[in-house]
Gaussian input, Z-matrix of N, CA and C with variables (Angstrom, degrees):
# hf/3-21g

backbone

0 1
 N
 C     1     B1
 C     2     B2     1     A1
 N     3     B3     2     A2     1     D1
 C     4     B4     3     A3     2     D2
 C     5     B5     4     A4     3     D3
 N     6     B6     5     A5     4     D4
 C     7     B7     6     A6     5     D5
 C     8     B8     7     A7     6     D6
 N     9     B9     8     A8     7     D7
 C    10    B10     9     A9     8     D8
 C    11    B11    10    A10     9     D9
 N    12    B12    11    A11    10    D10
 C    13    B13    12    A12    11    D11
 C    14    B14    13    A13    12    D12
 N    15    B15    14    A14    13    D13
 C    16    B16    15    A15    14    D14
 C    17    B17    16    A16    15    D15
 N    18    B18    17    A17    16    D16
 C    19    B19    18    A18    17    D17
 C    20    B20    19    A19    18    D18
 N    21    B21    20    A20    19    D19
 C    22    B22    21    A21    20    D20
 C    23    B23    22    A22    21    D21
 N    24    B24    23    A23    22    D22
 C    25    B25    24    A24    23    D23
 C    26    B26    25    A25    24    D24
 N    27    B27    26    A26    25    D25
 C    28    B28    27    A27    26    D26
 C    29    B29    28    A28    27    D27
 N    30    B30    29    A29    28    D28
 C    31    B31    30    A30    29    D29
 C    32    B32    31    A31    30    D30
 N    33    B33    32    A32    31    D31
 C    34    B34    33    A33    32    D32
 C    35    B35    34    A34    33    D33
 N    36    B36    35    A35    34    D34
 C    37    B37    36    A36    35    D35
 C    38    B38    37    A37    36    D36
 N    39    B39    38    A38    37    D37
 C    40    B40    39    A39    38    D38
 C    41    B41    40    A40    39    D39
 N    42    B42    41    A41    40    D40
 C    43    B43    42    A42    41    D41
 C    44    B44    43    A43    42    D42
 N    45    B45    44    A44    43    D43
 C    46    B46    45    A45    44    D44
 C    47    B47    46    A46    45    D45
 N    48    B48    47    A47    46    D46
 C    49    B49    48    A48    47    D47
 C    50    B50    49    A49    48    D48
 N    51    B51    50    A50    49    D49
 C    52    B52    51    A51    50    D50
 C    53    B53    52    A52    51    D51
 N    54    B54    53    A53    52    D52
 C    55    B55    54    A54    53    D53
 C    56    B56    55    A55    54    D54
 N    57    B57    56    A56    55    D55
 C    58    B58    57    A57    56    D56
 C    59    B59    58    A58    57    D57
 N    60    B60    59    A59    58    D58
 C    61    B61    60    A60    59    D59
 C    62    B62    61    A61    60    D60
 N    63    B63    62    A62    61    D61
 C    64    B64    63    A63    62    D62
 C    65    B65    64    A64    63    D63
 N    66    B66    65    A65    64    D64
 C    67    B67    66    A66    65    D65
 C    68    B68    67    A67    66    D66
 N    69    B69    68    A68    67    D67
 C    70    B70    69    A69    68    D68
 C    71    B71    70    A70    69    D69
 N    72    B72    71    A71    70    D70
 C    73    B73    72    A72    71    D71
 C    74    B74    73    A73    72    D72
 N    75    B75    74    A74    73    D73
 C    76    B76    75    A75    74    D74
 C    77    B77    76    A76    75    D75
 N    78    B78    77    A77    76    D76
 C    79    B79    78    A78    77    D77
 C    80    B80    79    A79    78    D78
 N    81    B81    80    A80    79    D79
 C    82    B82    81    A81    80    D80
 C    83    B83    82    A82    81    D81
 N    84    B84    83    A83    82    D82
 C    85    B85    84    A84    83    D83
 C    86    B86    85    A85    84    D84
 N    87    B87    86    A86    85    D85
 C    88    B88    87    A87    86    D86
 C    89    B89    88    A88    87    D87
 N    90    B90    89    A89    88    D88
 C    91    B91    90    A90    89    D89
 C    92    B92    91    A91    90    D90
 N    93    B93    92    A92    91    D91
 C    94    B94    93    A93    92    D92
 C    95    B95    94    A94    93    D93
 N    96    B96    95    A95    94    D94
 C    97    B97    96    A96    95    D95
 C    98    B98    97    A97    96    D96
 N    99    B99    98    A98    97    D97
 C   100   B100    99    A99    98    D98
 C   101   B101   100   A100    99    D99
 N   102   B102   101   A101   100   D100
 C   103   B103   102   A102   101   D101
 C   104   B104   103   A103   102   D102
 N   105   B105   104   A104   103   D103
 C   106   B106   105   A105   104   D104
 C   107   B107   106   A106   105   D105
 N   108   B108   107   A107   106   D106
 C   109   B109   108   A108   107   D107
 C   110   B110   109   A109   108   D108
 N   111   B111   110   A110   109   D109
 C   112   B112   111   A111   110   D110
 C   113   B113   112   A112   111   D111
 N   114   B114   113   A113   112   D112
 C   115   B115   114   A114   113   D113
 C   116   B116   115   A115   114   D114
 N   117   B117   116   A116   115   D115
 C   118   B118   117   A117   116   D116
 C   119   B119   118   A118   117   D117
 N   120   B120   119   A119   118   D118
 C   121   B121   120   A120   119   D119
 C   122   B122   121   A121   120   D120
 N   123   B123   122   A122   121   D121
 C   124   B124   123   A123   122   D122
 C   125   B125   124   A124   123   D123
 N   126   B126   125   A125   124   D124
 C   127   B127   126   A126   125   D125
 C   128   B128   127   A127   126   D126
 N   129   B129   128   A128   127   D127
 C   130   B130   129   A129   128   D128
 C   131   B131   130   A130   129   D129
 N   132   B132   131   A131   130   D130
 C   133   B133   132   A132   131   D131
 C   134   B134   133   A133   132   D132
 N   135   B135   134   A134   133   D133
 C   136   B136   135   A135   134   D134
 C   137   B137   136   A136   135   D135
 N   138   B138   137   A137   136   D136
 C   139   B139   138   A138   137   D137
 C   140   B140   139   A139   138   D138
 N   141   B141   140   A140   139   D139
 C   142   B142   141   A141   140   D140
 C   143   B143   142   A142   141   D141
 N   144   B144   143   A143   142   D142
 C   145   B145   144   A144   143   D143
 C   146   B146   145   A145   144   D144
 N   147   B147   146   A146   145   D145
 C   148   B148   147   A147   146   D146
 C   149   B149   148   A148   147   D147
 N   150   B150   149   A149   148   D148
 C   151   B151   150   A150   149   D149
 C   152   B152   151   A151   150   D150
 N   153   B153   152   A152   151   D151
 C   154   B154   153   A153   152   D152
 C   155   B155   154   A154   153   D153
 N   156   B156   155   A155   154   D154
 C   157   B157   156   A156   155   D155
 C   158   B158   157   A157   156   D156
 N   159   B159   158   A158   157   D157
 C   160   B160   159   A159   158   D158
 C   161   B161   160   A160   159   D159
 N   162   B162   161   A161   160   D160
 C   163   B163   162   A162   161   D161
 C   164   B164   163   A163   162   D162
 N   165   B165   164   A164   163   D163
 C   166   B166   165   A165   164   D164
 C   167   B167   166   A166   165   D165
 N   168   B168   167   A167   166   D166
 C   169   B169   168   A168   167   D167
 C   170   B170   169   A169   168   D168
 N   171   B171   170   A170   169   D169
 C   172   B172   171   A171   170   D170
 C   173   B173   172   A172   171   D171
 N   174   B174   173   A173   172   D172
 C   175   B175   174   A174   173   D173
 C   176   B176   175   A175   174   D174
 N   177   B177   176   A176   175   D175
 C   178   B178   177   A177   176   D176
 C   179   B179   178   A178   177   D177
 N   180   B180   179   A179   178   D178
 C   181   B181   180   A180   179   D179
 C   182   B182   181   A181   180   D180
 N   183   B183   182   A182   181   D181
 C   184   B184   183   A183   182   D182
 C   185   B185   184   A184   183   D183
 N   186   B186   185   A185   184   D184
 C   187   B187   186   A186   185   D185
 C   188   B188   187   A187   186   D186
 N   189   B189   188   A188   187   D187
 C   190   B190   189   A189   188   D188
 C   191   B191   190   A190   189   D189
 N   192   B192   191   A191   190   D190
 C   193   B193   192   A192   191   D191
 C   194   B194   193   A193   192   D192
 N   195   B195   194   A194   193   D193
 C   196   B196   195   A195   194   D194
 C   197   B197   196   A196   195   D195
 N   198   B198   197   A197   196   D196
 C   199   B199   198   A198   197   D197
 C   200   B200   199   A199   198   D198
 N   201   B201   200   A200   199   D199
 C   202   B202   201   A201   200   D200
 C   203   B203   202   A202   201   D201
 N   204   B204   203   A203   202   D202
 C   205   B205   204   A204   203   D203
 C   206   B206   205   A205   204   D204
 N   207   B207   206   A206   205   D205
 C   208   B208   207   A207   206   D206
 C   209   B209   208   A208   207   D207
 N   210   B210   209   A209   208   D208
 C   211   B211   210   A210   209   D209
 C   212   B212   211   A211   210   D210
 N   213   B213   212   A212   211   D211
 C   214   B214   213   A213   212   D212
 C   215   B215   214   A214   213   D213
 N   216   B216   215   A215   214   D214
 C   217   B217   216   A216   215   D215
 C   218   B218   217   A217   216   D216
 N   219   B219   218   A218   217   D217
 C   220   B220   219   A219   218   D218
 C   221   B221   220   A220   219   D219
 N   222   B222   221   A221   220   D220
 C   223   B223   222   A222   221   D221
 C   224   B224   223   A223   222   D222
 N   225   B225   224   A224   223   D223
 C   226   B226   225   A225   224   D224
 C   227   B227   226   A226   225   D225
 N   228   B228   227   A227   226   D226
 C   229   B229   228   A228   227   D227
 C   230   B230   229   A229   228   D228
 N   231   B231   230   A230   229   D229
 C   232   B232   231   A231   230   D230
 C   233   B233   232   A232   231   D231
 N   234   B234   233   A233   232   D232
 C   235   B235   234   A234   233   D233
 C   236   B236   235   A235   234   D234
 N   237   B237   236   A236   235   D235
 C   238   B238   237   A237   236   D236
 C   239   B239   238   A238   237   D237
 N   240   B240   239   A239   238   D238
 C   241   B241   240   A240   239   D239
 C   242   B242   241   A241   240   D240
 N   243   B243   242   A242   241   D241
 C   244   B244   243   A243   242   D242
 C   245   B245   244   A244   243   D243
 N   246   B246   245   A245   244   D244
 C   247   B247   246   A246   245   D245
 C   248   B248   247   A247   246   D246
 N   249   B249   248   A248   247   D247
 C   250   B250   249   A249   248   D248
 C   251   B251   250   A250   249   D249
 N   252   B252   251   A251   250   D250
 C   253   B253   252   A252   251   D251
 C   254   B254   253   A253   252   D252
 N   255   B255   254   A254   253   D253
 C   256   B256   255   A255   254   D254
 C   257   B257   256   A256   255   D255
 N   258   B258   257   A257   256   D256
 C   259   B259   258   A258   257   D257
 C   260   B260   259   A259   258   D258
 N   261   B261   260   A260   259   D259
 C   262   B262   261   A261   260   D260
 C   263   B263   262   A262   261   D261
 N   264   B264   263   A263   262   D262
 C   265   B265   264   A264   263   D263
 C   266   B266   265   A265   264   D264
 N   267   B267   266   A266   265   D265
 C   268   B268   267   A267   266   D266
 C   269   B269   268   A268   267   D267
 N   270   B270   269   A269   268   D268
 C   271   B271   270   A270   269   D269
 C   272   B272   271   A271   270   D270
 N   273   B273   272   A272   271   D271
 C   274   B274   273   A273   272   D272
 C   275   B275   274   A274   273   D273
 N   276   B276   275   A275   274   D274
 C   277   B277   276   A276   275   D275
 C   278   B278   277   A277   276   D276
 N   279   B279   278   A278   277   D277
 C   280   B280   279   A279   278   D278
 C   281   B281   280   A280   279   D279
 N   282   B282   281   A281   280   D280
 C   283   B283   282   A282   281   D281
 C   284   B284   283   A283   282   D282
 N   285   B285   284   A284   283   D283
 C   286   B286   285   A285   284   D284
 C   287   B287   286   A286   285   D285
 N   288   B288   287   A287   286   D286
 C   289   B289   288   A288   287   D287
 C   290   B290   289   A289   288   D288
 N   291   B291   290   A290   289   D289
 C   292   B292   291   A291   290   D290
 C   293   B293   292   A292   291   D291
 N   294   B294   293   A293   292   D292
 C   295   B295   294   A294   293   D293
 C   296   B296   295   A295   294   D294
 N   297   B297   296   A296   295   D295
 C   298   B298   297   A297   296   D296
 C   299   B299   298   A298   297   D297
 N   300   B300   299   A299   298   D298
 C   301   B301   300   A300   299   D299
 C   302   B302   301   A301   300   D300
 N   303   B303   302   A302   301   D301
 C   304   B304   303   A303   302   D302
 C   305   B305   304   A304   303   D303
 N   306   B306   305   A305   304   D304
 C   307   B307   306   A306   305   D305
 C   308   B308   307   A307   306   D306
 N   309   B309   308   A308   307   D307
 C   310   B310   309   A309   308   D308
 C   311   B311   310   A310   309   D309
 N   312   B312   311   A311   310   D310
 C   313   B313   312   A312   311   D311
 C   314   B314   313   A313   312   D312
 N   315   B315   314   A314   313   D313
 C   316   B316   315   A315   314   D314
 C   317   B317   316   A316   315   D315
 N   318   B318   317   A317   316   D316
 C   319   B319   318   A318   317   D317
 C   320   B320   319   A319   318   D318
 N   321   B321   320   A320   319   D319
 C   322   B322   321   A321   320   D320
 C   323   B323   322   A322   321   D321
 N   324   B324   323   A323   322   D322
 C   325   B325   324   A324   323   D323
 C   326   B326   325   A325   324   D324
 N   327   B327   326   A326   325   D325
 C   328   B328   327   A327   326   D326
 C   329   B329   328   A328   327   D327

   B1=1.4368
   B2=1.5242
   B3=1.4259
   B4=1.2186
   B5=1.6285
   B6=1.3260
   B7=1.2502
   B8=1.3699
   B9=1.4739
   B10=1.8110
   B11=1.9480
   B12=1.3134
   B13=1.4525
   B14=1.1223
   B15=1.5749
   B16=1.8726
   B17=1.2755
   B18=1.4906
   B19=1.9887
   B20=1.5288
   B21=1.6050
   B22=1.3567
   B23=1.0217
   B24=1.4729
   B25=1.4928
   B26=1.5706
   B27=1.7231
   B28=1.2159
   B29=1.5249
   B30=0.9934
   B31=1.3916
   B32=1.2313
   B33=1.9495
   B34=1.4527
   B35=2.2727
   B36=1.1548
   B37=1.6597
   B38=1.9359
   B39=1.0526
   B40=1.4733
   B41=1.6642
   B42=1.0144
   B43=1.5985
   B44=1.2868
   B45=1.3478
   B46=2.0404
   B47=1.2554
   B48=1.2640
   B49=1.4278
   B50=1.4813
   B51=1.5164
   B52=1.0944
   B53=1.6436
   B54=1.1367
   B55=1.7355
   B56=1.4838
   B57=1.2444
   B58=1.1687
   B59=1.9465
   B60=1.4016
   B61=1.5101
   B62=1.6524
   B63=1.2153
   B64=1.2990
   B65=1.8486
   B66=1.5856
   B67=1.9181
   B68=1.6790
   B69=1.1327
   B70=1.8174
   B71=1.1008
   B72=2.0852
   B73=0.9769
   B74=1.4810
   B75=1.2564
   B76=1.5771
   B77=1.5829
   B78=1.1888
   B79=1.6012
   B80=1.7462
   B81=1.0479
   B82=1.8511
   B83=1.3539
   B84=1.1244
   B85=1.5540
   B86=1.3538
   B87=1.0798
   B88=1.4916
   B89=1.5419
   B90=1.5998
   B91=1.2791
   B92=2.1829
   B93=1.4439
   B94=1.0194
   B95=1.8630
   B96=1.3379
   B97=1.3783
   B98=1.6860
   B99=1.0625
   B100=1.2314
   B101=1.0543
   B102=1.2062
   B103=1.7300
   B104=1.5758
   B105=1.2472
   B106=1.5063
   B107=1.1790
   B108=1.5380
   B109=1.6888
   B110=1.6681
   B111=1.5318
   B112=1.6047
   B113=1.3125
   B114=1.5943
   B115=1.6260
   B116=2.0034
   B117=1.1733
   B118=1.4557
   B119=1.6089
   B120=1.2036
   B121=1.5204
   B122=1.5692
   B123=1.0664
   B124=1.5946
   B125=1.6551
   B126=1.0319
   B127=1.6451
   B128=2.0936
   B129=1.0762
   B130=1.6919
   B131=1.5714
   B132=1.2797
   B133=1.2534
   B134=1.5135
   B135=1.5717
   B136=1.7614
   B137=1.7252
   B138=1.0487
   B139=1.5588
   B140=1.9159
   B141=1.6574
   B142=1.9211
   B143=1.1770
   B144=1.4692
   B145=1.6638
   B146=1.6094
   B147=1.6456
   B148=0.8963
   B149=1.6128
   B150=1.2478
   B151=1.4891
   B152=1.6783
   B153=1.1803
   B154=1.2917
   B155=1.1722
   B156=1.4389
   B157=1.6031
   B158=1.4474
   B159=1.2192
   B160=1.6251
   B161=1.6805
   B162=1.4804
   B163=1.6197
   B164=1.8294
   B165=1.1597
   B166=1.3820
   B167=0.9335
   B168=1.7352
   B169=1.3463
   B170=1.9994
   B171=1.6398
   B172=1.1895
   B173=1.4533
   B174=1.4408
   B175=1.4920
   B176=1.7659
   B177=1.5871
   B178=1.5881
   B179=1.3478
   B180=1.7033
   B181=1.6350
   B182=1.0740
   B183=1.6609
   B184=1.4840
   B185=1.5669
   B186=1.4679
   B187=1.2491
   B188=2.0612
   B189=1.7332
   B190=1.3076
   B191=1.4683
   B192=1.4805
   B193=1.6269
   B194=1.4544
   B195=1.9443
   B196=0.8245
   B197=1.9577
   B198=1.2281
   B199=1.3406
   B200=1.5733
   B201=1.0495
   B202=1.4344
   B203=1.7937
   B204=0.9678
   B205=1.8059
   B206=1.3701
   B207=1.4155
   B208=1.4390
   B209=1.6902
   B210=1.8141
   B211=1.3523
   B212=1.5806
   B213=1.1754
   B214=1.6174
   B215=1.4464
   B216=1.3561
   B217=1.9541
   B218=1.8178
   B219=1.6991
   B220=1.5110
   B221=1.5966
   B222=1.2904
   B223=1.6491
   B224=1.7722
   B225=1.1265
   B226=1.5230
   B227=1.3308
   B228=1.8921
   B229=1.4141
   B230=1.8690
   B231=2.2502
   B232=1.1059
   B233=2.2466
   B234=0.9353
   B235=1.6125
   B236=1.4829
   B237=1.6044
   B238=1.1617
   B239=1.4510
   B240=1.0884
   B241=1.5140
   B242=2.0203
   B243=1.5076
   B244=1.3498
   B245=1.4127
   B246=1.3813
   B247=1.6214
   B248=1.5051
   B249=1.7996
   B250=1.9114
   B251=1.5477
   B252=1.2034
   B253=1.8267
   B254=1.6320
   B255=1.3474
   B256=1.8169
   B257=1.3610
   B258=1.3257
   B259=1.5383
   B260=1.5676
   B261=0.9425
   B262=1.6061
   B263=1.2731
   B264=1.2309
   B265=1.4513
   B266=1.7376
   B267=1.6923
   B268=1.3876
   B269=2.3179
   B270=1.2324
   B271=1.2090
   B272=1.4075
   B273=1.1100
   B274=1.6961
   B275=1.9589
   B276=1.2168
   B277=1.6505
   B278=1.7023
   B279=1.0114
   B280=1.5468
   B281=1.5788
   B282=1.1865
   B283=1.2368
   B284=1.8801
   B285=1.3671
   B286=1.1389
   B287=1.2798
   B288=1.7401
   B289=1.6124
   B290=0.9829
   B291=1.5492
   B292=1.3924
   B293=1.5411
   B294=1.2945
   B295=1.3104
   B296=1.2398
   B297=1.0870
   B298=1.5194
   B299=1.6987
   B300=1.8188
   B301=1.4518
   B302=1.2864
   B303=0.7647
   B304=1.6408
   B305=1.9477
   B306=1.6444
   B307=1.5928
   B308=1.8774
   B309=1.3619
   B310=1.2653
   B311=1.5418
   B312=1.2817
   B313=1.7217
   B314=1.4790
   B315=1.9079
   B316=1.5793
   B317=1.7830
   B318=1.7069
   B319=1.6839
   B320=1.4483
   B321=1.6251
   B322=1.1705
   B323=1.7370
   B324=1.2299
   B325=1.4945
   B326=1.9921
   B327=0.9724
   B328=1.4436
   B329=1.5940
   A1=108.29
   A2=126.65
   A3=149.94
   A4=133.79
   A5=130.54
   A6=122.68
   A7=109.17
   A8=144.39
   A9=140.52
   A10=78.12
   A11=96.36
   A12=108.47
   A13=132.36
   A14=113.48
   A15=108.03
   A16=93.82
   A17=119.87
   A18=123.36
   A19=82.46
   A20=155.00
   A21=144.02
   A22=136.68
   A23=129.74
   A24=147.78
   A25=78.26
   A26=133.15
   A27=124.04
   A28=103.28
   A29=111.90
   A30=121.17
   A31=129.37
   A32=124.35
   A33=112.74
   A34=74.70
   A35=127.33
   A36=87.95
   A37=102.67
   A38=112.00
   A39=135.01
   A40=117.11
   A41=104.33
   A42=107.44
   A43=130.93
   A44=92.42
   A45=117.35
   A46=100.41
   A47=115.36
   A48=136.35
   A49=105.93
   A50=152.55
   A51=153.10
   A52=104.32
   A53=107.03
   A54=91.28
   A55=115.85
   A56=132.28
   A57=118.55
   A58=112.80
   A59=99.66
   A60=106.47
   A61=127.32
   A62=96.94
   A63=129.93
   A64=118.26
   A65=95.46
   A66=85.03
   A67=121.24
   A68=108.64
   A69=121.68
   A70=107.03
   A71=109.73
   A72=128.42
   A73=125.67
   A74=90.26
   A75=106.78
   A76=118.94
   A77=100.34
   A78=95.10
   A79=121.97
   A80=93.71
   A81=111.04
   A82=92.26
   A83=106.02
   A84=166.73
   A85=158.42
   A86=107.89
   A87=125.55
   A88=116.82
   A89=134.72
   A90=127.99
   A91=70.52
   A92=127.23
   A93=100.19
   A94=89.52
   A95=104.37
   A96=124.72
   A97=133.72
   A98=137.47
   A99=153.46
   A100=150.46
   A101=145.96
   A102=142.24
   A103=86.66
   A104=151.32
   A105=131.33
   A106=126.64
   A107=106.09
   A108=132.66
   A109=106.29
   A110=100.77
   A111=116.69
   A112=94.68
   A113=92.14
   A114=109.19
   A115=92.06
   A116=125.31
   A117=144.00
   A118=94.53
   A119=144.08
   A120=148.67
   A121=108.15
   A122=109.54
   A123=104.27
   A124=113.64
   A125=107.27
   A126=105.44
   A127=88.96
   A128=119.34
   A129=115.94
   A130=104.00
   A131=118.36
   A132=115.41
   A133=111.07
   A134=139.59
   A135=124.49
   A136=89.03
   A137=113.40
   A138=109.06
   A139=81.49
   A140=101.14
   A141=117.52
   A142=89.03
   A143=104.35
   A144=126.88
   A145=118.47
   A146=151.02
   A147=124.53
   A148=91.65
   A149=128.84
   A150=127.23
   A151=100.57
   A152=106.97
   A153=125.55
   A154=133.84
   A155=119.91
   A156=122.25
   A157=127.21
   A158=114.55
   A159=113.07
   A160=88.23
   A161=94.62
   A162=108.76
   A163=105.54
   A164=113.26
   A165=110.98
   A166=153.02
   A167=99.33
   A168=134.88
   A169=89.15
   A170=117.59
   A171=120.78
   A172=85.71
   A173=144.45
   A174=159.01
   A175=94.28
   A176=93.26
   A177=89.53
   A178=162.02
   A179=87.32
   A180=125.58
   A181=131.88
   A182=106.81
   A183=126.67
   A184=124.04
   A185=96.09
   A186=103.46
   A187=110.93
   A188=111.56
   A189=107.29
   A190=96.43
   A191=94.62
   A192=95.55
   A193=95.81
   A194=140.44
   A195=130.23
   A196=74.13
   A197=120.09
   A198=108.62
   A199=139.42
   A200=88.55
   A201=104.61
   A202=110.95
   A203=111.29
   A204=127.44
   A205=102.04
   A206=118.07
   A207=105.64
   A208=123.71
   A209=104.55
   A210=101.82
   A211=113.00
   A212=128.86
   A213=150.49
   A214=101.75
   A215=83.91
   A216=98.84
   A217=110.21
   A218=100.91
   A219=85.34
   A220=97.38
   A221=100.30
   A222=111.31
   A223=112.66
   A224=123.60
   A225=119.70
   A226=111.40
   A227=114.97
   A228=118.93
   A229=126.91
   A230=87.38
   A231=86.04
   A232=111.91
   A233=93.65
   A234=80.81
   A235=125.01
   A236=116.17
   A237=105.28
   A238=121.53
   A239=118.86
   A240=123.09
   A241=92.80
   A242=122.80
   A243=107.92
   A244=107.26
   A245=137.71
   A246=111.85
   A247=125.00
   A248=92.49
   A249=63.17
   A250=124.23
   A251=116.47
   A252=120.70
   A253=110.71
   A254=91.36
   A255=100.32
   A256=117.65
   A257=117.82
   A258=127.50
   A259=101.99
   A260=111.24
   A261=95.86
   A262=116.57
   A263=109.95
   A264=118.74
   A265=120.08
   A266=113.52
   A267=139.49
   A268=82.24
   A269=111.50
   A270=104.03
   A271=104.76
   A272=118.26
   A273=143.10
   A274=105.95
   A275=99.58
   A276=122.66
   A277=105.23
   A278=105.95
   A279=94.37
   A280=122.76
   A281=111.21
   A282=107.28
   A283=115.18
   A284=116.30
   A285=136.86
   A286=118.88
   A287=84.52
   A288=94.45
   A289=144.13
   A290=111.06
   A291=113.56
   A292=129.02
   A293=122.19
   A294=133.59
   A295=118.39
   A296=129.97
   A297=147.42
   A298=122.35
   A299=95.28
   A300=81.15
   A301=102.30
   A302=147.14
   A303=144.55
   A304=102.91
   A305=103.32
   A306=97.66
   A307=106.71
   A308=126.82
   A309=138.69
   A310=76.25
   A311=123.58
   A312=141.62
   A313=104.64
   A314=96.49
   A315=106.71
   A316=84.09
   A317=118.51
   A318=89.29
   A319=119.09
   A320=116.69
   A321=113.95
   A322=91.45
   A323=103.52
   A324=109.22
   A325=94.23
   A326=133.26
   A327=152.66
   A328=115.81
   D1=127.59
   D2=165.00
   D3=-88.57
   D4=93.11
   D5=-176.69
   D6=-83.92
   D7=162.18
   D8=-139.07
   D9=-167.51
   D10=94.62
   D11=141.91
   D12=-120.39
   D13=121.12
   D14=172.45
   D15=51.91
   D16=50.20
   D17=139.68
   D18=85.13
   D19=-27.16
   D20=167.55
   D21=-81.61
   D22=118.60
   D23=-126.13
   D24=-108.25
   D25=139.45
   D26=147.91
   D27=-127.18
   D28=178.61
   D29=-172.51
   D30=-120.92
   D31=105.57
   D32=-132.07
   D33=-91.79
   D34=13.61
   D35=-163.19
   D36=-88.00
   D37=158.33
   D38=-174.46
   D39=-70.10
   D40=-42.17
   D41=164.71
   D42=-133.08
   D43=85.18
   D44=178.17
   D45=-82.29
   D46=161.74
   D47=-177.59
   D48=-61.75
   D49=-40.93
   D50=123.52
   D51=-5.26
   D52=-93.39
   D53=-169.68
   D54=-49.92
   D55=-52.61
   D56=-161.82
   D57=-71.95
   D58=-8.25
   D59=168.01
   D60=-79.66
   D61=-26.73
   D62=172.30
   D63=-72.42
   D64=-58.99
   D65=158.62
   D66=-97.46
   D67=22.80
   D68=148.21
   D69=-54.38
   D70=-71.20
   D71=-174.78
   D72=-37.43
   D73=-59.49
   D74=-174.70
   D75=-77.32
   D76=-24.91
   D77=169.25
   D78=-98.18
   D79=-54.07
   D80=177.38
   D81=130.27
   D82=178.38
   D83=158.16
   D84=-134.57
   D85=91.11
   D86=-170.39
   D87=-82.53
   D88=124.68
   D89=-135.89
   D90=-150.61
   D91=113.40
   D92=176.63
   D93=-141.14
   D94=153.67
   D95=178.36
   D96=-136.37
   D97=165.49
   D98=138.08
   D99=-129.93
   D100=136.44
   D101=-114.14
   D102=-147.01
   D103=90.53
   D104=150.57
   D105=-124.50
   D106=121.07
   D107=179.59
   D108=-88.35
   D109=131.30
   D110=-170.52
   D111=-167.76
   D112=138.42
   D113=178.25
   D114=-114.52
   D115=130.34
   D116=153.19
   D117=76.49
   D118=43.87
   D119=-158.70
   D120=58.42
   D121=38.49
   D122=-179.79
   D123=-114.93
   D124=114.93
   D125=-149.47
   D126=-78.72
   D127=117.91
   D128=-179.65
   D129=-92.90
   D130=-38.56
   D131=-163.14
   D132=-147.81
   D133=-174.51
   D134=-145.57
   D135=169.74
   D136=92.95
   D137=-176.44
   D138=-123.32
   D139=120.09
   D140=169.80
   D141=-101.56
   D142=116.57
   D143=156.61
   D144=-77.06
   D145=95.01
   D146=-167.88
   D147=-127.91
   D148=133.07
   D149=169.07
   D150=-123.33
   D151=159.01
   D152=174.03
   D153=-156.22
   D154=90.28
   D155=178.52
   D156=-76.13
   D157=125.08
   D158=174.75
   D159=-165.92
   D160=171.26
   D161=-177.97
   D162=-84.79
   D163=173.80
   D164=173.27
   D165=-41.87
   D166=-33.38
   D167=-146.37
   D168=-102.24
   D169=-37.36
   D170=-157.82
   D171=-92.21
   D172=-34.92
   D173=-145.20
   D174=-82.09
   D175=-47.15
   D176=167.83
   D177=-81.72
   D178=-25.58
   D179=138.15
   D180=-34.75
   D181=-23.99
   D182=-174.82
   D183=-109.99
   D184=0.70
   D185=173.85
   D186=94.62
   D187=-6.49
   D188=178.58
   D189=-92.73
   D190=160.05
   D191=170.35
   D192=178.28
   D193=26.32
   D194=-115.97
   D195=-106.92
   D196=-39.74
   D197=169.37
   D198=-48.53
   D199=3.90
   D200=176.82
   D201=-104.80
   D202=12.12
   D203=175.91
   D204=-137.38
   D205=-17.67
   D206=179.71
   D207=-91.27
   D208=126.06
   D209=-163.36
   D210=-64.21
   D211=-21.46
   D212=151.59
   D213=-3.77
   D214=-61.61
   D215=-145.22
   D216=-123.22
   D217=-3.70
   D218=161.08
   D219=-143.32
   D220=146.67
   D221=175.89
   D222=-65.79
   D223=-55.79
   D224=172.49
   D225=-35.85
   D226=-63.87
   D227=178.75
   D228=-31.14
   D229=-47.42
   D230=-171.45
   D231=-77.99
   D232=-15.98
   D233=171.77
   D234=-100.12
   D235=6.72
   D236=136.71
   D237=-73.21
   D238=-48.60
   D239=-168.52
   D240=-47.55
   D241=-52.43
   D242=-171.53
   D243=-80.93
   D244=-19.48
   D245=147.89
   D246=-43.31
   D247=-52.04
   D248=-176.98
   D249=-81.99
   D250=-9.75
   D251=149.59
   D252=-28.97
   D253=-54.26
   D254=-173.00
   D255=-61.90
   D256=-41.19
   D257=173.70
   D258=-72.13
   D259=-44.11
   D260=-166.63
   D261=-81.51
   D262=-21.39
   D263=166.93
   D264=-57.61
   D265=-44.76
   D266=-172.48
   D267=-70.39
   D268=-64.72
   D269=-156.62
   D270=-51.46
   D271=-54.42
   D272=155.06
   D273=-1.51
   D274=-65.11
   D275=-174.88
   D276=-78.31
   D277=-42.88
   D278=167.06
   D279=-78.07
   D280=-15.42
   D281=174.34
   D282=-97.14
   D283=9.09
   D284=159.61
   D285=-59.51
   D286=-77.82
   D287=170.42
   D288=-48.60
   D289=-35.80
   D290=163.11
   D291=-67.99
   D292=-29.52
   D293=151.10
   D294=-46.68
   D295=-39.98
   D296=158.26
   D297=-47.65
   D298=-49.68
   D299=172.74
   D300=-107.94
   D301=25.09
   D302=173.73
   D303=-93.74
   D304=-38.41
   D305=174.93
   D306=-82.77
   D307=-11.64
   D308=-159.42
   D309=-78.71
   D310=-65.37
   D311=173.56
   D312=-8.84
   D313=-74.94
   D314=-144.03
   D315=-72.76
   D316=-26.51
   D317=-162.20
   D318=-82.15
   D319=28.48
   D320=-158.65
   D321=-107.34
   D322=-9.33
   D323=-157.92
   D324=-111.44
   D325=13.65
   D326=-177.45
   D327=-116.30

């Protein structure tokens, strides 16, 4: 059903795609599964399906937020993640070297 004011069509029904996207949002959605392949009771394989829709704000409320550490999907994440590449790499090389001259050491004495 359609009410027509001043040439504008609104839309009297109660659950349009807008609202019910809207308390998705706001509430969540939990979408959960399991997949298991077995030949004679022999379980071969175990695929957990888990989806979950909600907005950001509820995702975080919830304790997810894992995109926000992931270098994938956020640029900050990813240049911490290559600082500490960089350090560990540098610590990495100094601890080479010293292995290096510490055996340079012992083979002088052989």
């Amino acid at each position: 059903m359609a009410i027509e004011n001043n040439g504008i069509e609104h839309s009297t029904r109660g659950n349009s795609i807008v609202d019910v996207l809207e308390t998705v949002l706001d509430k969540g959605v939990v979408i959960a599964g399991d997949i298991r392949v077995g030949i004679a009771d022999v379980e071969l394989l175990t695929i957990k399906i888990r989806l979950i829709v909600a907005s950001v704000d509820k995702a975080k409320e919830i304790g997810m937020d894992w995109w926000e550490t992931d270098p994938f999907l956020n640029s900050k994440a990813a240049e911490q993640n290559t600082k500490h590449l960089e350090e560990e790499n540098k610590e990495l090389q100094k601890r080479i070297e010293q292995l290096e001259k510490n055996a340079g050491q012992t083979n002088r004495f052989v």
